[in-house]
C-alpha angles and dihedrals in degrees: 000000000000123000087025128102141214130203126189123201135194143188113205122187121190109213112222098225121238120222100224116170133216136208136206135200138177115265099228127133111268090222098051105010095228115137150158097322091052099048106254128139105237120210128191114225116185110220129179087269098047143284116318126184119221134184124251078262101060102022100089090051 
């Protein structure tokens, strides 16, 4: 294409970082302590004070 011309653009923005931070605890059942590892199936209940996991054992009580 001779004779013609091209211009790019282009519109660059530079993203300040966030420090966030994580957390991580065991999934284990807050009556009996048994887990994962143990093989146990782990459920989460709300209750008033929060959210609490529980085993197939001590889910239902």
């Amino acid at each position: 294409m001779q004779g013609t011309h091209q211009t790019i653009v282009q519109d660059m923005q530079i993203l300040k970082t966030q420090n966030s931070s994580t957390s991580v605890s065991k999934v284990e059942c807050y009556v009996c302590g048994k887990g994962l590892q143990d093989g146990c199936s782990i459920s989460a209940k709300t209750l008033p004070n929060g959210i609490v996991l529980f085993c197939d054992v001590h889910y239902s009580l």
